[in-house]
KELO-827279 format. One record per residue (C-alpha): residue number from 1; x, y, z. Coordinates in Angstrom, 2 decimals. Example, Ala and Ser with C-alpha at 12.3 -4.5 7.8 and 13.67 -1.06 7.14 Angstrom:
BEGIN
- 1  12.30  -4.50  7.80
- 2  13.67  -1.06  7.14
***
This chain:
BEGIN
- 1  -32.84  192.08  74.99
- 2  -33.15  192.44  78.73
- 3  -30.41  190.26  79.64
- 4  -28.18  192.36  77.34
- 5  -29.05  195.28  79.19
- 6  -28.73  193.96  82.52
- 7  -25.48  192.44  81.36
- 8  -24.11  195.66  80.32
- 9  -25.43  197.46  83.48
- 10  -23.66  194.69  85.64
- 11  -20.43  195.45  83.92
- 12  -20.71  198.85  84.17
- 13  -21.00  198.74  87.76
- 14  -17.94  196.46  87.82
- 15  -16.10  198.94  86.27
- 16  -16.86  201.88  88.08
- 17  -16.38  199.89  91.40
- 18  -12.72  198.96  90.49
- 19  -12.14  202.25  89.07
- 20  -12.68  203.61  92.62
- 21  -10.94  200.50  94.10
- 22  -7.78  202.27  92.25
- 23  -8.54  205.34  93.00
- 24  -8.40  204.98  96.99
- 25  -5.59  202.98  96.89
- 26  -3.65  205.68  94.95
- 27  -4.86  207.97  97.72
- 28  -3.82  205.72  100.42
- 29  -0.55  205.62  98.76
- 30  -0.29  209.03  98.67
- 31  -1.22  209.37  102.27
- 32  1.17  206.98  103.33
- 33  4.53  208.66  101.54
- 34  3.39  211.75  102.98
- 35  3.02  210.51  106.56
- 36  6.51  208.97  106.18
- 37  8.24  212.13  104.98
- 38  7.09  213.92  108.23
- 39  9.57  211.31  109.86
- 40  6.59  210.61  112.52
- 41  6.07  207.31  111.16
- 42  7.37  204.28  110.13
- 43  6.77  200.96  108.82
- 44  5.86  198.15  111.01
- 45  6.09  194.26  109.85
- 46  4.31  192.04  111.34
- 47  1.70  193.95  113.66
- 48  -1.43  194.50  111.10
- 49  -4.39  192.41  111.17
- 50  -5.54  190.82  107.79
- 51  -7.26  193.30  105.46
- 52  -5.69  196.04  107.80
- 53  -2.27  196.86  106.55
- 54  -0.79  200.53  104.87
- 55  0.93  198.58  101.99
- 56  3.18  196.00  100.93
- 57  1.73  193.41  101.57
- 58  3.66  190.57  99.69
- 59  3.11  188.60  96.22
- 60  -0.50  187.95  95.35
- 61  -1.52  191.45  96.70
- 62  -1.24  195.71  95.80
- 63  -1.56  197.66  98.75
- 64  -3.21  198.91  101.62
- 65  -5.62  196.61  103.21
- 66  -4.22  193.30  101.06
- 67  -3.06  191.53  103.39
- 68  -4.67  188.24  103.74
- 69  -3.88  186.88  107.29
- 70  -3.30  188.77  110.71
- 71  0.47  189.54  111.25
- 72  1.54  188.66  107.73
- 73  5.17  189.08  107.91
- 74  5.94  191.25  105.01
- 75  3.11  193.52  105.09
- 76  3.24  196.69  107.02
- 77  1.28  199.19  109.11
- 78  2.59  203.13  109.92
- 79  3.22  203.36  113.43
- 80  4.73  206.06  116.04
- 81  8.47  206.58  115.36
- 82  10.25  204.53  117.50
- 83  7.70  202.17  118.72
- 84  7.77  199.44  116.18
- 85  10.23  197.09  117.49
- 86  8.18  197.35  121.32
- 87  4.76  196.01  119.68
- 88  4.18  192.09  120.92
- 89  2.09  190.25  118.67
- 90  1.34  186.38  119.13
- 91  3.99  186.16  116.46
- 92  6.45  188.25  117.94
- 93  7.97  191.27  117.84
- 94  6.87  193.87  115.20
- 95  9.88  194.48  112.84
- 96  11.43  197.65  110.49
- 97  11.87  195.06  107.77
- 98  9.99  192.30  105.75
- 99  10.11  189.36  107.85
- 100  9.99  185.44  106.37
- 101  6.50  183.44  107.44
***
């Protein structure tokens, strides 16, 4: 009977954890679209470290902070307008589109 109960406790906690999971990455999201309607902001390729990105972060991932290596080429960060295509990583130049690699 107790490992039932500590069974169903341990799921419970699962759930609740994912639920909120969801629930910041909606709000990310959300925070994201925002920033990029302002016009202040765009999307930078290339230039987040891994676990560090806004969104899109490629197959095999959902959204902000997904991405699994540093630079991954089609995952992005919000920059400064206008500055994305200056940023020097060790894999070159950050880009305003999905790159390949």
């Amino acid at each position: 009977m107790k490992n039932a109960t500590l069974a169903v406790t341990a799921f419970a906690l699962g759930a609740l954890a994912s639920g909120a999971t969801f629930a910041q990455d909606k709000m990310m999201m959300e925070k994201s679209m925002k920033e990029q309607a302002t016009g202040k902001v765009e999307q930078c390729y290339g230039i987040a470290m891994a676990g560090k990105n806004d969104c899109a972060a490629g197959p095999g991932t959902t959204c902000a902070g997904t991405s699994k290596v540093d630079y991954q080429a089609n995952a992005f960060k919000l920059v400064p307008k206008g500055t994305c295509t200056t940023m020097k990583t060790p894999k070159g130049m950050g880009s305003l589109t999905p790159m390949k690699g």
